[in-house]
N, C-alpha and C positions, 0 to 999 in steps of 0.2 A: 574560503568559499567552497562550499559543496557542490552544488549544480549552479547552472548558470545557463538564460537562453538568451541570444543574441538575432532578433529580425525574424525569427521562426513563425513560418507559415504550413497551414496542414489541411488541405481539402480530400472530400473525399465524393466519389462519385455515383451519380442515385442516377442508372437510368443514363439518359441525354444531358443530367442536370449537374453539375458540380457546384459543392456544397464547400464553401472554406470557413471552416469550421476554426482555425485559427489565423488570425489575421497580423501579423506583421509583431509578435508579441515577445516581450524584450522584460528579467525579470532576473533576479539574483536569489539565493538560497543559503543564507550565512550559515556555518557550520555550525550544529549543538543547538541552531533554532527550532520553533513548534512554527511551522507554515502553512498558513490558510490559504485555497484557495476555493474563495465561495461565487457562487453566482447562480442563478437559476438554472433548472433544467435546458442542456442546448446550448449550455455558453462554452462550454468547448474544458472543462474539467476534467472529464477523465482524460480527454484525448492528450494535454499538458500533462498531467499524471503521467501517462503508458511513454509520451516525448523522454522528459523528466530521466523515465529509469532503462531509455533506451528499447523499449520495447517496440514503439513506433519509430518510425525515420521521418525528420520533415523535410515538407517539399523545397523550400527552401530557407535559411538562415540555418545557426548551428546552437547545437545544444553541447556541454561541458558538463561534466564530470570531473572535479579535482580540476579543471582547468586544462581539461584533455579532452578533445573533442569526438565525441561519441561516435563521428561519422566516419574515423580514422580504425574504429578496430573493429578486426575481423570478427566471423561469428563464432570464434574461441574464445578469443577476447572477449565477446560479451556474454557469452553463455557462463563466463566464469565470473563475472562481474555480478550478475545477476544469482547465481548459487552462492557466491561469498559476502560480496560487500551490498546488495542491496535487495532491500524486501519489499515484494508487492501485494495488495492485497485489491485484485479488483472487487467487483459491485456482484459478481455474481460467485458464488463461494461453491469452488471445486474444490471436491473430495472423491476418494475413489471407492466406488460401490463394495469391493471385493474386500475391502481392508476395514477392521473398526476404528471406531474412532481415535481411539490414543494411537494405533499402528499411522493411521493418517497424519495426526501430529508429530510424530515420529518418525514418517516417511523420511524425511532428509540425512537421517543419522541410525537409519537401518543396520548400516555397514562399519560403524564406528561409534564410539563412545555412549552404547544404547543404554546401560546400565545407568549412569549420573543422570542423561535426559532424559529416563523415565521417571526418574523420580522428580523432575524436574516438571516434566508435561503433568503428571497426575495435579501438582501440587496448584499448574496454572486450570488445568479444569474444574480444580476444586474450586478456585478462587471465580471463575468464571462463572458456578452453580450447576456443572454438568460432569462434575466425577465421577457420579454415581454411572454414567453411560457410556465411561469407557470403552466398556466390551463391548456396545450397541454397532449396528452397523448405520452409516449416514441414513437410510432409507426408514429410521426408524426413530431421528429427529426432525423436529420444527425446523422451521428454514431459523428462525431465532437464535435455536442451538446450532445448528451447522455453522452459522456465521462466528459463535462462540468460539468455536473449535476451530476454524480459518485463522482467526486471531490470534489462539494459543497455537498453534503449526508457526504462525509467520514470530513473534515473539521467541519461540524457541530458539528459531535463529540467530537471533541476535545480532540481524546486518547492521550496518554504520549508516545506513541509509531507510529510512522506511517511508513507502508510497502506498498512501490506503484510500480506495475510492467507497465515500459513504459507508464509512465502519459501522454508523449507529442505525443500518438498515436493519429491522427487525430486532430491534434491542429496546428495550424501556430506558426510561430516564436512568433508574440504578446503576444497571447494568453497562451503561454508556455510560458512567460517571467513572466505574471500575474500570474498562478500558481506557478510557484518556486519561486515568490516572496511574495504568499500567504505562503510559505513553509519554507521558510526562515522567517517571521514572529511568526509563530508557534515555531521556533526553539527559536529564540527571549523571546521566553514566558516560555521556560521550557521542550519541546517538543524536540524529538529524532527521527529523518528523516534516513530513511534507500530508496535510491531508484534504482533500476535494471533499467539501462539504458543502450542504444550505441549512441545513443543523444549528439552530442559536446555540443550543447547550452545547454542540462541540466547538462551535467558534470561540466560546469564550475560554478556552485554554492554550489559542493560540499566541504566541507572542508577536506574530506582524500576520497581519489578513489581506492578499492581495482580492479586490472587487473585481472579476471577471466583466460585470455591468459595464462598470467602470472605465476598464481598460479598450473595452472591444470600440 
């Protein structure tokens, strides 16, 4: 078992108003699986998602990791969790203005083995259809391509764990066909795909689709 949530609840508060955005929700994540989680906008996707890979804390019940409960490690422990074994790719695609594009891709491996993963990041931008912008700085792609280039940064990595909110934002049918098929690859290798969509086309490469509607 990969991830695993047990009873987890998650509100958040607008105002005078408290919003629980996840209600009492209880779900397993089998290892080397493609995992849907679809439902309308407001069913509480990304916020499972950011639960998921530790990035949120919920208010109550517990979320698992390998069967180790995420509420138990410190924020070493997770800071390192989160740079080695698990990759997130939220809905809004940060890149840093100062740095071009392949450097951004690269970011993580500035300080080590830059030589193999450049040749590695070039060859996923190529594939992606944005080699050519390497050199470009973010401010001088399409949100289309930036999210391109989010995807090759988080693939570079190569965590055991991958969390992607709405990958095929800004992407054509194609090209979101080339992603999940970069994704499905990964799973191939050993890799554990978790992704918050309302996407038919990306649903359909998942191997179990939990219904957010459904559940809530």
């Amino acid at each position: 078992m990969t991830a695993q949530m047990e009873h987890v609840t998650k509100s958040y508060r607008r105002g005078k108003r408290v919003l629980e955005v996840v209600k009492d929700m209880s779900f397993s994540v089998e290892e080397q699986s493609f995992f849907m989680l679809s439902g309308r906008s407001g069913s509480g996707k990304s916020t499972l998602l950011a639960l998921l890979g530790g990035y949120l804390k919920p208010d109550g019940g517990s979320v698992f990791f390998h069967e180790k409960n995420l509420s138990e490690f410190d924020e070493e422990e997770i800071a390192s969790l989160h740079s080695e074994r698990i990759g997130y790719l939220p809905q809004t695609n940060v890149l840093l203005s100062e740095f071009t594009i392949l450097e951004n891709v690269l970011l993580p491996f500035l300080l080590f083995e830059r030589k193999k993963k450049k040749e590695e990041a070039l060859e996923l931008l190529k594939r992606f259809r944005i080699g050519d912008l390497a050199d470009r700085y973010p401010y001088e792609l399409s949100g289309g391509e930036l999210r391109r280039a989010s995807i090759a940064r988080l693939l570079l990595r190569e965590p055991e764990l991958y969390l992607l909110d709405e990958p095929s934002g800004g992407l054509d049918k194609e090209m979101t066909k080339t992603v999940m098929e970069c994704m499905l690859e990964r799973r191939e290798k050993g890799a554990t795909v978790v992704v918050a969509t309302h996407d038919d086309l990306v649903l359909q490469y998942g191997s179990r689709v939990y219904e957010l509607d459904e559940a809530m």
